[in-house]
PyMOL Python script that loads the backbone (N, CA, C, O; Angstrom):
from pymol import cmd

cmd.read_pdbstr("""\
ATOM      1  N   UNK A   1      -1.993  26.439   5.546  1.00  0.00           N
ATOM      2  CA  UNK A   1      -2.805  25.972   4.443  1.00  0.00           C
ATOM      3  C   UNK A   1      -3.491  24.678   4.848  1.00  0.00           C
ATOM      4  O   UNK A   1      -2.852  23.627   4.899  1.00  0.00           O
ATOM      5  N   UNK A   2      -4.644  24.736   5.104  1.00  0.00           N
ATOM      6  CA  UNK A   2      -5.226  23.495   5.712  1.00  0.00           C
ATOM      7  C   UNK A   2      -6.020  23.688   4.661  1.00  0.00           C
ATOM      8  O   UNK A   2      -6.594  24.776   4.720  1.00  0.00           O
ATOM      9  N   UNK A   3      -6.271  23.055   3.731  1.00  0.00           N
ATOM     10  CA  UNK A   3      -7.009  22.646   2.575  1.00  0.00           C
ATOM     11  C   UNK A   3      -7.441  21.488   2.216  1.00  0.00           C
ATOM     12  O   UNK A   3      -8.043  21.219   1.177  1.00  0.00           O
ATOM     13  N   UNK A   4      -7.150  20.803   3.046  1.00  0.00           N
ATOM     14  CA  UNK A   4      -7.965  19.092   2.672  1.00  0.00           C
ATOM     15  C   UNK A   4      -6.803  18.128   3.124  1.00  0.00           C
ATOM     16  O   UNK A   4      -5.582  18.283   3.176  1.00  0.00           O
ATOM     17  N   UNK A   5      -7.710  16.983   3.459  1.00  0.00           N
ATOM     18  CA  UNK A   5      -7.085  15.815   3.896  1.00  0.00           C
ATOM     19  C   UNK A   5      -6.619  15.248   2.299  1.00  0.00           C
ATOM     20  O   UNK A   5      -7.075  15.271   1.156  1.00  0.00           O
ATOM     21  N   UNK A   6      -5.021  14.569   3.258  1.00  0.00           N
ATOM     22  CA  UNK A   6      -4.235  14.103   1.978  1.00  0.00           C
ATOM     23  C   UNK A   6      -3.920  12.589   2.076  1.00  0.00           C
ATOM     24  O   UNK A   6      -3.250  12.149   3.010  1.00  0.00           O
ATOM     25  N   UNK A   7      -4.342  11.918   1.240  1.00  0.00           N
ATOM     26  CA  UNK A   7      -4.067  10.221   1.739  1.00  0.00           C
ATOM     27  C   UNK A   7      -3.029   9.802   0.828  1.00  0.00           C
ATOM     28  O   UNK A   7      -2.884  10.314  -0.282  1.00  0.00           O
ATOM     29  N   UNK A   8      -2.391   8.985   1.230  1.00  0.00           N
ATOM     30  CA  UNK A   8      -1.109   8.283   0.615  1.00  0.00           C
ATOM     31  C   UNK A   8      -1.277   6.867   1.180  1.00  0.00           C
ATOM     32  O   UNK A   8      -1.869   6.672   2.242  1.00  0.00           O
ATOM     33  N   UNK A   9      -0.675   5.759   0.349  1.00  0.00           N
ATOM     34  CA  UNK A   9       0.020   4.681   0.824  1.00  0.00           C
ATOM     35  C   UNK A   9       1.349   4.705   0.576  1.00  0.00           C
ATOM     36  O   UNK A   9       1.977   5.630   0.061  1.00  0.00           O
ATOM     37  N   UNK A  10       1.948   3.198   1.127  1.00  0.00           N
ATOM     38  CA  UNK A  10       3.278   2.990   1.127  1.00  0.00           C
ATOM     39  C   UNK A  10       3.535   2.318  -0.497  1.00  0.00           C
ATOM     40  O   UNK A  10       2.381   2.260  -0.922  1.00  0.00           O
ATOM     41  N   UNK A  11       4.186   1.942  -1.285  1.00  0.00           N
ATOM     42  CA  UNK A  11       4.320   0.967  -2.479  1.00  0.00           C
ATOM     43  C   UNK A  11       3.763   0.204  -2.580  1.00  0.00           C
ATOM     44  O   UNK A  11       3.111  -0.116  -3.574  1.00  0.00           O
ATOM     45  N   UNK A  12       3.861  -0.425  -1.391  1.00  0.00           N
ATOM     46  CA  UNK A  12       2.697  -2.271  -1.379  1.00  0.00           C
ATOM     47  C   UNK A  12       1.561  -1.966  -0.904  1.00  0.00           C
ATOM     48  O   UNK A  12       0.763  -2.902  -0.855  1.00  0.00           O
ATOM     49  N   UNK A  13       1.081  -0.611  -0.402  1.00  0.00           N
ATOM     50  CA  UNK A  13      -0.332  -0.313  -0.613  1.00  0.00           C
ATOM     51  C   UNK A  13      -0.766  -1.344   0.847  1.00  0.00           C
ATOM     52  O   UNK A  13      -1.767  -2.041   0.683  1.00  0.00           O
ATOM     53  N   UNK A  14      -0.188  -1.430   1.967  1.00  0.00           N
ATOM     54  CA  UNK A  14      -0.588  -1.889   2.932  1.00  0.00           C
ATOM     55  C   UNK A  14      -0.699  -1.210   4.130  1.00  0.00           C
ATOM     56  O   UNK A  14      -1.428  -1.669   5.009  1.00  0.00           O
ATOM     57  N   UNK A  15       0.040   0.025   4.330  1.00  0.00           N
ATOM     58  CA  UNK A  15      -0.333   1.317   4.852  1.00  0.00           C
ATOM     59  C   UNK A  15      -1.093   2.008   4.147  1.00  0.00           C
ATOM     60  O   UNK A  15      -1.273   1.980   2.930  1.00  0.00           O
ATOM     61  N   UNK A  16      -1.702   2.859   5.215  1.00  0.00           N
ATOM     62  CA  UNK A  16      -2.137   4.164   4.444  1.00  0.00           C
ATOM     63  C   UNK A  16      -2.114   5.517   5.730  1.00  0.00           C
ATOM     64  O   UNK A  16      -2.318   5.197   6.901  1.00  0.00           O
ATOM     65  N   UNK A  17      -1.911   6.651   5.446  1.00  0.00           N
ATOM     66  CA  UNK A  17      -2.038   7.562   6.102  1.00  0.00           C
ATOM     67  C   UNK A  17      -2.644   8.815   5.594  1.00  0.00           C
ATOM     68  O   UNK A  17      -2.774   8.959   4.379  1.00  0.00           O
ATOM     69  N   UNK A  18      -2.990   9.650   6.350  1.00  0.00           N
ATOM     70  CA  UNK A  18      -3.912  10.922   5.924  1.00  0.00           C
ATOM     71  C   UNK A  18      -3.348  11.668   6.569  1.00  0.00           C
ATOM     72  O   UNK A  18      -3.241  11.552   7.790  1.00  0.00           O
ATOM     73  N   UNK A  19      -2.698  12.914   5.660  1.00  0.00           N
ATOM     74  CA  UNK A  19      -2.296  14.328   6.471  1.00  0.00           C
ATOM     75  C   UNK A  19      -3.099  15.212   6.022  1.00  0.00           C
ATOM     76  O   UNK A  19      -3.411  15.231   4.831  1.00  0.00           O
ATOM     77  N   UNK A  20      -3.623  16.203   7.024  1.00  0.00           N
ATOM     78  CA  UNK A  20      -4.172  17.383   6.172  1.00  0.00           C
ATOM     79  C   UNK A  20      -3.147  18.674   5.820  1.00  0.00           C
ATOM     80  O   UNK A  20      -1.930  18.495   5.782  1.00  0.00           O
ATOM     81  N   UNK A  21      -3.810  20.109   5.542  1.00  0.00           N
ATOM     82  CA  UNK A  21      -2.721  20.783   4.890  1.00  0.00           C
ATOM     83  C   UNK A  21      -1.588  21.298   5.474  1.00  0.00           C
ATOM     84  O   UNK A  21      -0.594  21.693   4.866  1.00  0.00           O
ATOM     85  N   UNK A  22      -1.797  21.283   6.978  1.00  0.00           N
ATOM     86  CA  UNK A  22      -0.393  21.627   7.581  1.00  0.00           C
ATOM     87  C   UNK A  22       0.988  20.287   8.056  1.00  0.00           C
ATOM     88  O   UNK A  22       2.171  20.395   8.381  1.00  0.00           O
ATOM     89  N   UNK A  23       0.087  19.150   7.878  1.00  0.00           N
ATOM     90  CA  UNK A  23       1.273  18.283   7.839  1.00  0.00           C
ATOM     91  C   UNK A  23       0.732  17.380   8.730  1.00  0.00           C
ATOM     92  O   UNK A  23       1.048  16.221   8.457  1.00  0.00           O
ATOM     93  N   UNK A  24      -0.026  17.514   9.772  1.00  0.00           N
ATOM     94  CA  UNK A  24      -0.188  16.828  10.634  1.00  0.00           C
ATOM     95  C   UNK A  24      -1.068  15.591  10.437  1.00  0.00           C
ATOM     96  O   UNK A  24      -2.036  15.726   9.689  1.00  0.00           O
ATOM     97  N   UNK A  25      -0.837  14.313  11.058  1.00  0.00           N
ATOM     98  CA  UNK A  25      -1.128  13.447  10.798  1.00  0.00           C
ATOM     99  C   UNK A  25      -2.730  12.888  11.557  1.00  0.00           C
ATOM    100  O   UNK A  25      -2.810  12.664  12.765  1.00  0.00           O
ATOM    101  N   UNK A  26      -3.740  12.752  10.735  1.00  0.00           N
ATOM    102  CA  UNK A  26      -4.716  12.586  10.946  1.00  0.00           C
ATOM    103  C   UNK A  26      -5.668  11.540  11.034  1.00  0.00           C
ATOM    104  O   UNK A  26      -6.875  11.522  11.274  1.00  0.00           O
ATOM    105  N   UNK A  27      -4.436  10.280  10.664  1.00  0.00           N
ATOM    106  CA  UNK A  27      -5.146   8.857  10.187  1.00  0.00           C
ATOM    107  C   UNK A  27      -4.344   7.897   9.938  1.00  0.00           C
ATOM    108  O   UNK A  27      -3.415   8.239   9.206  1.00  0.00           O
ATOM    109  N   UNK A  28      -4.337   6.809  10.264  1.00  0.00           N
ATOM    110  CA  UNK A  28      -3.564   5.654   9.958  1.00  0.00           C
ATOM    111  C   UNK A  28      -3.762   4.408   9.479  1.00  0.00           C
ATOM    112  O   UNK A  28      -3.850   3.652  10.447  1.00  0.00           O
ATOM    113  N   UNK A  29      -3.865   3.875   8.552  1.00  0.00           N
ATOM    114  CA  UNK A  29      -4.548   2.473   8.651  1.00  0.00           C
ATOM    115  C   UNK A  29      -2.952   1.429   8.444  1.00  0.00           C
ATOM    116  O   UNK A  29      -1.951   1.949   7.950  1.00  0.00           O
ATOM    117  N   UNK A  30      -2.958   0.352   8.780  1.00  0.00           N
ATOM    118  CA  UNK A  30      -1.839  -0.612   8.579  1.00  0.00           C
ATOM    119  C   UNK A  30      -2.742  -1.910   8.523  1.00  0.00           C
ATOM    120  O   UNK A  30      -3.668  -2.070   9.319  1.00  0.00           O
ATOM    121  N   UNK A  31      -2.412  -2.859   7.505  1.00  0.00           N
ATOM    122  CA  UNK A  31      -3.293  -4.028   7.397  1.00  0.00           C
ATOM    123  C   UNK A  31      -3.121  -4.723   8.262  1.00  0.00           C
ATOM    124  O   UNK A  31      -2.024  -4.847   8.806  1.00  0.00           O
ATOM    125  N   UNK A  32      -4.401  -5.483   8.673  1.00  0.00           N
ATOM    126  CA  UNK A  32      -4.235  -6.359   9.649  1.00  0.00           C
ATOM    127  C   UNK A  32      -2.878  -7.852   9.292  1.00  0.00           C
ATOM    128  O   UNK A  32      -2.619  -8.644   8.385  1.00  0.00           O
ATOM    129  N   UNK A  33      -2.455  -7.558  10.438  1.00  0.00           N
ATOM    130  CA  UNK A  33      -1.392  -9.004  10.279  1.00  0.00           C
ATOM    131  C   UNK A  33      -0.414  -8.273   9.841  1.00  0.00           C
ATOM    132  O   UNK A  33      -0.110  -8.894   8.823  1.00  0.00           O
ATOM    133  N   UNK A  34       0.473  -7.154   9.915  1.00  0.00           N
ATOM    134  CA  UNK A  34       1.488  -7.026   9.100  1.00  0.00           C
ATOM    135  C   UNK A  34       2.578  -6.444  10.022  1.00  0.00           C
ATOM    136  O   UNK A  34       3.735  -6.240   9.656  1.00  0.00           O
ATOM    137  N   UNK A  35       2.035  -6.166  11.405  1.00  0.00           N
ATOM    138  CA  UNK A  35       3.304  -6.121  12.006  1.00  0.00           C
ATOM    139  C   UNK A  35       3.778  -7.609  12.667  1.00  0.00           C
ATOM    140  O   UNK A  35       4.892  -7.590  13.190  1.00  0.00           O
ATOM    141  N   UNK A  36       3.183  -8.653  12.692  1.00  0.00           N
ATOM    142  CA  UNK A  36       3.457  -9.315  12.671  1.00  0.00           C
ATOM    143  C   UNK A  36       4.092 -10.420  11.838  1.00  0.00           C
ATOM    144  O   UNK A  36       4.395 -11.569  12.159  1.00  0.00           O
ATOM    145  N   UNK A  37       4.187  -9.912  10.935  1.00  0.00           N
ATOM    146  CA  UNK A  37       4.213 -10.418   9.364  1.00  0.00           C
ATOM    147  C   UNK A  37       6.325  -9.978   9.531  1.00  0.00           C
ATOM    148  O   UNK A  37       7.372 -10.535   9.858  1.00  0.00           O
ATOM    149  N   UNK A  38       5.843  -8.711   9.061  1.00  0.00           N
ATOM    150  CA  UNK A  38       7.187  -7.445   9.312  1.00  0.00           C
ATOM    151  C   UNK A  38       8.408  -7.180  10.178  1.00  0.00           C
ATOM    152  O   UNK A  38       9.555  -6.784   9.971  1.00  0.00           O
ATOM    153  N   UNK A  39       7.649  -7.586  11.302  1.00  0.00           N
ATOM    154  CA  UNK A  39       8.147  -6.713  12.804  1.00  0.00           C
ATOM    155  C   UNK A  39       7.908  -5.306  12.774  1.00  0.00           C
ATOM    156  O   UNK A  39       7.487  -4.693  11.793  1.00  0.00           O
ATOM    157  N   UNK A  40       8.142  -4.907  13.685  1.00  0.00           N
ATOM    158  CA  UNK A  40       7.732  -3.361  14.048  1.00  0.00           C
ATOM    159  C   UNK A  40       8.858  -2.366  12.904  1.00  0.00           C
ATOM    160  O   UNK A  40       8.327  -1.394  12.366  1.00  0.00           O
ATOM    161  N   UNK A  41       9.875  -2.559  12.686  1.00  0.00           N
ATOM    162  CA  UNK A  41      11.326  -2.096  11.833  1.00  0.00           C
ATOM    163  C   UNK A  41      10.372  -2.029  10.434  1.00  0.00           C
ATOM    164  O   UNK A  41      10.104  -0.938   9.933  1.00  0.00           O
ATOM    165  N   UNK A  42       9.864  -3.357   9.827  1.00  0.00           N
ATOM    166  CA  UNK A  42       9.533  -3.264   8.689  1.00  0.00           C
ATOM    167  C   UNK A  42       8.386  -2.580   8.279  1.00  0.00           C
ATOM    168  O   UNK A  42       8.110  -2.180   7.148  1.00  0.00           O
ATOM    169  N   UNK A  43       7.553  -2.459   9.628  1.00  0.00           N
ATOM    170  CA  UNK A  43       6.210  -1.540   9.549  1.00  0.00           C
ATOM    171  C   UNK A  43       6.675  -0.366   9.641  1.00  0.00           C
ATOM    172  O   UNK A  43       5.997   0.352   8.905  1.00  0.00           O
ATOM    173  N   UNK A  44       7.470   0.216  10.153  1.00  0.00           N
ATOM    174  CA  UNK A  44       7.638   1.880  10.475  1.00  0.00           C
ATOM    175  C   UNK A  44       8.563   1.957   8.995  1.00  0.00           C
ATOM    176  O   UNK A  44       8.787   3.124   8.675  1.00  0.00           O
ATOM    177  N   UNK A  45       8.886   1.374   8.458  1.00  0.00           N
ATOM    178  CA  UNK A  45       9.568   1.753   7.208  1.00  0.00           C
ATOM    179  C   UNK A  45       8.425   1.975   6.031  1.00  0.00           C
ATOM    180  O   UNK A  45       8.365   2.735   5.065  1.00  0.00           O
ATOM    181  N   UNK A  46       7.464   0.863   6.615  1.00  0.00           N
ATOM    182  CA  UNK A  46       6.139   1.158   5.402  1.00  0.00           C
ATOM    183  C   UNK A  46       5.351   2.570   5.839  1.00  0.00           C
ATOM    184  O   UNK A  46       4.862   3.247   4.934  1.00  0.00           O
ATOM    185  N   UNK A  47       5.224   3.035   7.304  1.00  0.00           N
ATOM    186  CA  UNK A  47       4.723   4.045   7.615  1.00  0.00           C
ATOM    187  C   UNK A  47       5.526   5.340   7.143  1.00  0.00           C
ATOM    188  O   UNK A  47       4.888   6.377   6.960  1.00  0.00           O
ATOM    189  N   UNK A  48       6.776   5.314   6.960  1.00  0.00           N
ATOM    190  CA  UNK A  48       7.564   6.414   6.486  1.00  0.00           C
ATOM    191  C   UNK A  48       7.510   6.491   5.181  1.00  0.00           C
ATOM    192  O   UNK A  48       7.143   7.580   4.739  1.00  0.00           O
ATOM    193  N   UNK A  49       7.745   5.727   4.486  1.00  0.00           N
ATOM    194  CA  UNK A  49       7.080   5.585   2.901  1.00  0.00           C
ATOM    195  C   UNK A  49       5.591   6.297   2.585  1.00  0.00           C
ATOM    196  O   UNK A  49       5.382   7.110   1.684  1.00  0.00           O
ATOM    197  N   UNK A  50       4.553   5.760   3.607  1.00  0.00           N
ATOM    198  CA  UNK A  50       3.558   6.438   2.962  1.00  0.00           C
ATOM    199  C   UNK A  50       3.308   7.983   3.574  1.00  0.00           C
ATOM    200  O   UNK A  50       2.580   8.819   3.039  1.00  0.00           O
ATOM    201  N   UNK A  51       4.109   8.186   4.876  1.00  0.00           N
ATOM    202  CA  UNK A  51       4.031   9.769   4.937  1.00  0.00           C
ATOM    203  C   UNK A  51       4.950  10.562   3.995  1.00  0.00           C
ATOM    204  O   UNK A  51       4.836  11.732   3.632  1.00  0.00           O
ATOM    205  N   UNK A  52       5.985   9.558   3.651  1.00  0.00           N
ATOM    206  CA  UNK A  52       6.646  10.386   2.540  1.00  0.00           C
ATOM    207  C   UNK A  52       6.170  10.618   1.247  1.00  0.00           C
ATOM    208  O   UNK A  52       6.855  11.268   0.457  1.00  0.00           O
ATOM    209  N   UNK A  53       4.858  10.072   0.871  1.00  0.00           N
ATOM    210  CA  UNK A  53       4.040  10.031  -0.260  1.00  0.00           C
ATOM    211  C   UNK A  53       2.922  10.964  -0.193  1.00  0.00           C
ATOM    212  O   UNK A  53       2.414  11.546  -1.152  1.00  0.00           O
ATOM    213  N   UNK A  54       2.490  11.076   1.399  1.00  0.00           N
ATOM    214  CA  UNK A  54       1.378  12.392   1.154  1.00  0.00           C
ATOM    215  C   UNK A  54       2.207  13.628   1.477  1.00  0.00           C
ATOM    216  O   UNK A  54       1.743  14.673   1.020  1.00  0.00           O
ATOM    217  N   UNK A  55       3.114  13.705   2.032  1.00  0.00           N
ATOM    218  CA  UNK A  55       3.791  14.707   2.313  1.00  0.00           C
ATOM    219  C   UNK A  55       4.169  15.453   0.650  1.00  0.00           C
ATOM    220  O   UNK A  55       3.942  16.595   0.251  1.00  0.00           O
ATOM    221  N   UNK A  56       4.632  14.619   0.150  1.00  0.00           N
ATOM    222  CA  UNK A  56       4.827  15.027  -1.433  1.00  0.00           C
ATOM    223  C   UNK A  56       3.629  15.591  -2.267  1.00  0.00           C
ATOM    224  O   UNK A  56       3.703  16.399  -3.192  1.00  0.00           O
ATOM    225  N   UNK A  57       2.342  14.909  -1.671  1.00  0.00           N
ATOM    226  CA  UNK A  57       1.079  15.214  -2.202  1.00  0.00           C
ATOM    227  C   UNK A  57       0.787  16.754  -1.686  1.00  0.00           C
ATOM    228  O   UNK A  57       0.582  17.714  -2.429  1.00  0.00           O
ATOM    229  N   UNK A  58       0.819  16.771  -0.120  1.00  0.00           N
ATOM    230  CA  UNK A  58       0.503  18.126   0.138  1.00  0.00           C
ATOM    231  C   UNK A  58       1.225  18.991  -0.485  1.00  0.00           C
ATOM    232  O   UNK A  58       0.653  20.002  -0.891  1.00  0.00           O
ATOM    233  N   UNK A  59       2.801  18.814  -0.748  1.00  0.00           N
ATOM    234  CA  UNK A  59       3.842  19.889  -1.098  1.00  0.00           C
ATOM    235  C   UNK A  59       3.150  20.396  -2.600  1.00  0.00           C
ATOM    236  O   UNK A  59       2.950  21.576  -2.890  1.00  0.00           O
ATOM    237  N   UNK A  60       2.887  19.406  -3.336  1.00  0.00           N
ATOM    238  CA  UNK A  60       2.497  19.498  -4.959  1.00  0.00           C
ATOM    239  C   UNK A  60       1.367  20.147  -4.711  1.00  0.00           C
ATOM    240  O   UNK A  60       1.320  21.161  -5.407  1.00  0.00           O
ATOM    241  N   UNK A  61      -0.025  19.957  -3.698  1.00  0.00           N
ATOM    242  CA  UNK A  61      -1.060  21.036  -3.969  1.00  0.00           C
ATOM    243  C   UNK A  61      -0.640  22.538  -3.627  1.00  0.00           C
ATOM    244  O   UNK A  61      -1.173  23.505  -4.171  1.00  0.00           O
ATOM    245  N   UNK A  62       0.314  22.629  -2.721  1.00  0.00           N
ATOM    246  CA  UNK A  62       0.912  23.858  -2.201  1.00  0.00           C
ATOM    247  C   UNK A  62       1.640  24.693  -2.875  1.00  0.00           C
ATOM    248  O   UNK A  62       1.979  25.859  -2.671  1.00  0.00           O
ATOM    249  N   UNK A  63       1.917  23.638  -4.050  1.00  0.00           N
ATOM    250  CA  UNK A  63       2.817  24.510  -5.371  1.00  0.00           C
ATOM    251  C   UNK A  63       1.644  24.953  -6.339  1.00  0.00           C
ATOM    252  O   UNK A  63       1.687  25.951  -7.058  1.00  0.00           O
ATOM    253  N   UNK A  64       0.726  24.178  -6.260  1.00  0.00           N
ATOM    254  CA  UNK A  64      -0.404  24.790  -7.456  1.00  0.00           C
ATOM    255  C   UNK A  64      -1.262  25.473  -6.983  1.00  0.00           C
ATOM    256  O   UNK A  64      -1.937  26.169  -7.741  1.00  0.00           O
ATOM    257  N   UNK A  65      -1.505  25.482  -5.551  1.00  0.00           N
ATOM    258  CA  UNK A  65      -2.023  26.655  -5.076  1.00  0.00           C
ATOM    259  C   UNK A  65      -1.251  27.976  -5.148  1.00  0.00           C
ATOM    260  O   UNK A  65      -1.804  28.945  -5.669  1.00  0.00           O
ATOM    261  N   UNK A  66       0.075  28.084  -4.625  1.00  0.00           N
ATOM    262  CA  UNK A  66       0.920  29.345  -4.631  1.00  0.00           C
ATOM    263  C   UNK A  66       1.137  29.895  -6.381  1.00  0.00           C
ATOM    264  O   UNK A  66       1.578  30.987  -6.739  1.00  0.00           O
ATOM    265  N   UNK A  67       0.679  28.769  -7.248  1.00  0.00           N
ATOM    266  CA  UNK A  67       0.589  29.373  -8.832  1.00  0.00           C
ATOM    267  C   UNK A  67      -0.045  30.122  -9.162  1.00  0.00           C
ATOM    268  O   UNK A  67       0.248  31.163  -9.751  1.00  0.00           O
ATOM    269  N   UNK A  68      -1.732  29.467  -8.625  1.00  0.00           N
ATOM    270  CA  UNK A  68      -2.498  29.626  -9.021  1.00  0.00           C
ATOM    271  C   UNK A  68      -2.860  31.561  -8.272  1.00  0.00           C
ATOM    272  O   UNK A  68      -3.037  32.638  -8.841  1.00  0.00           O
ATOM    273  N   UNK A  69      -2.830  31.245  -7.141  1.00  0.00           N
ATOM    274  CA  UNK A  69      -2.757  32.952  -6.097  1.00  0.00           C
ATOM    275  C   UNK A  69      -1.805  33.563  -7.105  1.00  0.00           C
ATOM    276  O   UNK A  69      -2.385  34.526  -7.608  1.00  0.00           O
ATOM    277  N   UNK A  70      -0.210  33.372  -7.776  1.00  0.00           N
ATOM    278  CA  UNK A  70       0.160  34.450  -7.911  1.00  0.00           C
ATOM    279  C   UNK A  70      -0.044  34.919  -9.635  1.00  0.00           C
ATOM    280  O   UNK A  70       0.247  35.998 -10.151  1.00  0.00           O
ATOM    281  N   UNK A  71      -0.610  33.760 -10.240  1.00  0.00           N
ATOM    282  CA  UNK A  71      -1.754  34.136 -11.280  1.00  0.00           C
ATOM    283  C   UNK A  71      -2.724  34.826 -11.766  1.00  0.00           C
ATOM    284  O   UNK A  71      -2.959  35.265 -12.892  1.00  0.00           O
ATOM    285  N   UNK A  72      -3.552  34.892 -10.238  1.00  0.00           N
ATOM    286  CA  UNK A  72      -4.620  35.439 -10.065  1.00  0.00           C
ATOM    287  C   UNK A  72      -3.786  37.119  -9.712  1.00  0.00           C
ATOM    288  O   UNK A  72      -4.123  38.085 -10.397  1.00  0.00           O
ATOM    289  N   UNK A  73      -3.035  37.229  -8.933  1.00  0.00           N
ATOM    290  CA  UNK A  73      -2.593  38.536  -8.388  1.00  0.00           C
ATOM    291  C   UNK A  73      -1.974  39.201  -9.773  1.00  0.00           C
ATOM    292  O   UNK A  73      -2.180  40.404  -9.928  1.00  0.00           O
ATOM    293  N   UNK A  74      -1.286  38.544 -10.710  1.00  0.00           N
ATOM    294  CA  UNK A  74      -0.869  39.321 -11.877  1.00  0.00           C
ATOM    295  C   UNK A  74      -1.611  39.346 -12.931  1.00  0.00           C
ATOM    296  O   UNK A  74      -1.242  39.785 -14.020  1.00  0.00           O
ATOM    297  N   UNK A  75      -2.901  38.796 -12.640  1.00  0.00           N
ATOM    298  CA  UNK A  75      -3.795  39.492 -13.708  1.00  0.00           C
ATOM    299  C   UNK A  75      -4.659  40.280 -13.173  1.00  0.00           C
ATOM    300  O   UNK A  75      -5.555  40.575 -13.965  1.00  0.00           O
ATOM    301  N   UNK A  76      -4.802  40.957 -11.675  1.00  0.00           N
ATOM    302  CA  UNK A  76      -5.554  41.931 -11.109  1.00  0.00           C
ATOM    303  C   UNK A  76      -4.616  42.827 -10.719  1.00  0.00           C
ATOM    304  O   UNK A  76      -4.919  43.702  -9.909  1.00  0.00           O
ATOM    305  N   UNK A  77      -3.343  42.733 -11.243  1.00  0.00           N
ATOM    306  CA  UNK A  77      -2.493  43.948 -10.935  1.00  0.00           C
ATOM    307  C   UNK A  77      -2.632  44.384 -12.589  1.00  0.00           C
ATOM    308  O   UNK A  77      -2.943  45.555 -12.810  1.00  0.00           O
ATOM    309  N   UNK A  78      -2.423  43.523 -13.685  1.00  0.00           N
ATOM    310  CA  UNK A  78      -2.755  43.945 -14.825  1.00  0.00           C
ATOM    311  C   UNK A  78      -4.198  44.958 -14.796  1.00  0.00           C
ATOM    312  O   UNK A  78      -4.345  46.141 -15.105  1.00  0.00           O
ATOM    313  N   UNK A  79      -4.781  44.337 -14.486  1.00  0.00           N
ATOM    314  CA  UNK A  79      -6.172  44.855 -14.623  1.00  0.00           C
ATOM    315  C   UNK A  79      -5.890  46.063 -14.302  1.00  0.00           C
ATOM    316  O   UNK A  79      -5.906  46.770 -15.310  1.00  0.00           O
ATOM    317  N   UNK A  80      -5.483  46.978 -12.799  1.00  0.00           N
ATOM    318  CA  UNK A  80      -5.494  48.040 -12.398  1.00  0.00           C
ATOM    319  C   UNK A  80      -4.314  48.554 -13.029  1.00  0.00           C
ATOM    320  O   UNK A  80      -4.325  49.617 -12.409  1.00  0.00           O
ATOM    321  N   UNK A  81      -3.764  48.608 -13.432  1.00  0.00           N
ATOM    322  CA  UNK A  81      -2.453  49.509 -13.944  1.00  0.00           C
ATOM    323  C   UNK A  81      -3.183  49.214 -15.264  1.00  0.00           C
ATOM    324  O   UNK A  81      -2.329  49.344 -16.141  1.00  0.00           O
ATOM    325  N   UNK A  82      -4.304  48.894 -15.796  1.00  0.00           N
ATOM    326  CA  UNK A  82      -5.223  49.615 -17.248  1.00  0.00           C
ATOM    327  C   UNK A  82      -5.708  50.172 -17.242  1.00  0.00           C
ATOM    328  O   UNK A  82      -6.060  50.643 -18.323  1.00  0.00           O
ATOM    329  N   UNK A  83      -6.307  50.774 -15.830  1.00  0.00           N
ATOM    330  CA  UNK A  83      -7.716  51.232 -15.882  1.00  0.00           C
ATOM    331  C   UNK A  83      -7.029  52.718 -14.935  1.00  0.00           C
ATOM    332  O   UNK A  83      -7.584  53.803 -15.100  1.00  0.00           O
ATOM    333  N   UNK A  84      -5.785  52.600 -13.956  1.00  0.00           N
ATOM    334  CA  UNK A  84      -4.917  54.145 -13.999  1.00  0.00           C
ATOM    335  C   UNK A  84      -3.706  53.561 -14.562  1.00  0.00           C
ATOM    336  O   UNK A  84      -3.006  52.563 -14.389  1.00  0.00           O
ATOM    337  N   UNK A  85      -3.767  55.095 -15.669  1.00  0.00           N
ATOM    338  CA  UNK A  85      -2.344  54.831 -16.004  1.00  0.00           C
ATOM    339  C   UNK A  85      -1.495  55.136 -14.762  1.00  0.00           C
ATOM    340  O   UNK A  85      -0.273  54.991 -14.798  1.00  0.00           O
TER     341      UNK A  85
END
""", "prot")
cmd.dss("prot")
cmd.show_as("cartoon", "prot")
cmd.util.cbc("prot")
cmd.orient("prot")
């Protein structure tokens, strides 16, 4: 399901990352000054935060897509089991 790029930040909104629909990571931004700020420990904790935020994003379009398909499939199975008995 590659359906669009998914952006997330971390809480403090000083990461950001972009996955598209299979998961893979396509983008990174980290504010300037903050691994220095952090150390490297406190930055990869903000980077896991915000992949754990689009990751959640992709999962949630992946649930309303798989709704929406099996929505669509039970009202075109309706449809044909009207039209033969």
């Amino acid at each position: 399901m590659n359906a669009g790029n998914f952006k997330a930040s971390d809480n403090t909104h000083t990461v950001e990352v972009t996955l598209n629909g299979y998961n893979w990571l396509t983008g990174i931004r980290i504010q300037d000054g903050l691994l220095k700020q952090l150390g490297s420990q406190g930055v990869a904790h903000r980077v896991n935060q915000a992949l754990h935020n689009a990751k959640q994003a992709v999962h949630a379009y992946g649930n309303a897509a798989n709704h929406a398909l099996a929505t669509t499939l039970a009202t075109l199975a309706t449809a044909i089991n009207q039209t033969h008995p």
